[in-house]
C-alpha positions in Angstrom: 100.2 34.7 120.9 101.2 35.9 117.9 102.7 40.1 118.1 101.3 42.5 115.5 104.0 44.2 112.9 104.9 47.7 114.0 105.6 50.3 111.2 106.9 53.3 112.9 107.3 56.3 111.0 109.2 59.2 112.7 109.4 62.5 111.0 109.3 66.2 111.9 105.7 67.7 111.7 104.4 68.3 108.4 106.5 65.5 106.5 103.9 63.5 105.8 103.3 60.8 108.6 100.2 61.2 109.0 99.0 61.1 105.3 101.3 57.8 105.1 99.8 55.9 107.5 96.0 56.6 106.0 97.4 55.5 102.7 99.2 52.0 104.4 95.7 51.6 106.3 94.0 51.6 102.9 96.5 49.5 100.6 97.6 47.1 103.4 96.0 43.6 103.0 95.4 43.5 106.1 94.3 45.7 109.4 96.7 47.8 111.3 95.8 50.3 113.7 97.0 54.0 113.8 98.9 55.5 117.0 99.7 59.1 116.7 101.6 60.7 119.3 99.7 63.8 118.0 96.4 62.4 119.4 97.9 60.9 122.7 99.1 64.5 123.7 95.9 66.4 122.2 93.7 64.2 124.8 94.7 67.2 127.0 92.9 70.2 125.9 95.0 72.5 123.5 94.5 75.5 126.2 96.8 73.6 128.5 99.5 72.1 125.8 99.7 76.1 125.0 99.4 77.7 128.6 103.1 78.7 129.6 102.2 79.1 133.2 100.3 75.5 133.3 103.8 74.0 131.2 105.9 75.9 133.9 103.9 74.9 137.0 104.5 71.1 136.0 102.4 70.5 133.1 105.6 69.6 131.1 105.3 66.6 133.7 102.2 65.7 131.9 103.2 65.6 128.5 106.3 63.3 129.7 103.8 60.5 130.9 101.4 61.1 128.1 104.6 60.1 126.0 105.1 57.1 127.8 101.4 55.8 127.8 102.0 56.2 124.0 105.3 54.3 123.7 103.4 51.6 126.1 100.1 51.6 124.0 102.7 50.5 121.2 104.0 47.8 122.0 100.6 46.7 124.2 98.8 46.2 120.8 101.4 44.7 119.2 101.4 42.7 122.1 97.5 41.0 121.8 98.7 40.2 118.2 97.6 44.1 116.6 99.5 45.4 113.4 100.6 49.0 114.3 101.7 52.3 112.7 103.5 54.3 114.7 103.1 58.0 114.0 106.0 59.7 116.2 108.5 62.9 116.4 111.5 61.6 118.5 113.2 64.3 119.7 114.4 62.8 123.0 117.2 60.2 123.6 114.7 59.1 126.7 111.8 58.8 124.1 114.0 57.0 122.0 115.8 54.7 124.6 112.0 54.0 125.9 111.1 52.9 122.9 114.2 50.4 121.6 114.0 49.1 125.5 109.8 48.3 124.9 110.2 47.5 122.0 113.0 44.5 122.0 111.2 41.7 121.6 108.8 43.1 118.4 109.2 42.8 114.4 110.1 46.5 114.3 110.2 48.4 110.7 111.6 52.1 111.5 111.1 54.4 108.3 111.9 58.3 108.4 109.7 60.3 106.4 111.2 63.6 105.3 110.8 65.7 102.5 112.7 69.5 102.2 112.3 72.6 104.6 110.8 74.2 102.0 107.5 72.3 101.6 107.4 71.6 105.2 106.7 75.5 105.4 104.3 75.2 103.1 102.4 72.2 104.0 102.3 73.9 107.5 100.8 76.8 105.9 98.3 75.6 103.5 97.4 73.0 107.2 96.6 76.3 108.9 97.1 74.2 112.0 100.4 74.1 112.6 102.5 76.9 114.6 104.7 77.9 111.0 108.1 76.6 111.8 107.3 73.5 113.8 108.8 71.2 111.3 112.0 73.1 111.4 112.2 73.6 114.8 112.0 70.1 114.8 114.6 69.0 112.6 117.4 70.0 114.5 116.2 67.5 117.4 114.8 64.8 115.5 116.6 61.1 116.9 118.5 59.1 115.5 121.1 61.8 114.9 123.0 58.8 113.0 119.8 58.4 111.1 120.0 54.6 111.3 116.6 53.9 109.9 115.2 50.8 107.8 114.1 52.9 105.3 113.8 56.7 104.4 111.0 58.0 102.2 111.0 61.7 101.0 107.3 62.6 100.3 108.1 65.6 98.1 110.2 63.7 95.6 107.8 60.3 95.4 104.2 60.3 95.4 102.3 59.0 98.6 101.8 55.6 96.6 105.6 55.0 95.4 106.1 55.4 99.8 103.4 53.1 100.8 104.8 50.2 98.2 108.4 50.9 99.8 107.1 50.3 102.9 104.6 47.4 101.6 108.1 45.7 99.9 109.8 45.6 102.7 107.1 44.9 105.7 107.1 40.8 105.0 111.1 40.5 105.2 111.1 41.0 109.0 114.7 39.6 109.0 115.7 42.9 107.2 114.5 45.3 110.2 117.7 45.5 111.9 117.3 49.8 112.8 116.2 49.5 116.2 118.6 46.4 117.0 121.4 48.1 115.6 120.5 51.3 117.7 120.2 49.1 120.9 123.8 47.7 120.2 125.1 51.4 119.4 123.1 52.6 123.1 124.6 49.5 125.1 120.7 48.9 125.9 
């Protein structure tokens, strides 16, 4: 059987992933489903994701297999031949390594989507839900640190359209999606 394409955009919170991947869904020609690690962790209720005590007493053990149902969901519908965007914040060399190592075998096209500090403040404020300073906390942790990507897009200085026909361009040269190789090679993975 045939793999779906994976598109999988990694970005800090409030970059525009999330808008980018309902604009792909709606230009693309044809269907690709939307994975957001955002919705594999909120299938917990937000009480817990916020309760200290809960995170403390072993919760954080929670959101760590959460993570890896969503890496494994990835690649599992790419796997019965479903076209997949990605929505992710890798902030761990684990989440990272997890996915180049699931991943290995899969057309792969790895965009960052990043705009400027200062309108990730204010797209977390005018989103009202969105702890203000997310995004920034973020950025200091966000993986690749050698920011080996396919493609970067910057939402602030192109419109959502000019992003979705980079990524459009590029997703049916599948020979050109050498990130995640090149970060395998670079890992000794």
């Amino acid at each position: 059987m045939k793999k779906g394409k994976i598109i999988f955009l990694n970005g800090v919170s409030s970059s525009g992933k999330t808008t980018m991947a309902k604009a792909l869904q709606k230009k693309l020609t044809e269907p690709y489903c939307w994975l957001s690690v955002d919705n594999f962790l909120h299938t917990m209720d937000d009480f817990y994701l916020n309760d200290q005590e809960w995170l403390r007493a072993g919760g954080i053990e929670w959101i760590w297999k959460a993570l890896e149902a969503f890496h494994k969901s990835i690649k599992t519908f790419s796997d019965v031949g479903l076209n997949v965007i990605a929505d992710h914040v890798v902030q761990m060399e684990s989440w990272l390594n997890e996915c180049l190592n699931l991943l290995r075998d899969h057309d792969v096209l790895f965009v960052q989507v990043t705009c400027p500090l200062n309108e990730i403040i204010r797209r977390e404020k005018e989103r009202g839900d969105r702890h203000i300073g997310l995004g920034e906390s973020q950025l200091e942790k966000l993986l690749p640190k050698d920011k080996i990507y396919d493609l970067t897009i910057d939402t602030y200085n192109n419109s959502i359209e000019e992003c979705v026909d980079e990524i459009i361009k590029l997703l049916d040269q599948p020979e050109k999606f050498k990130a995640f190789e090149t970060l395998r090679v670079n890992r000794d993975l």
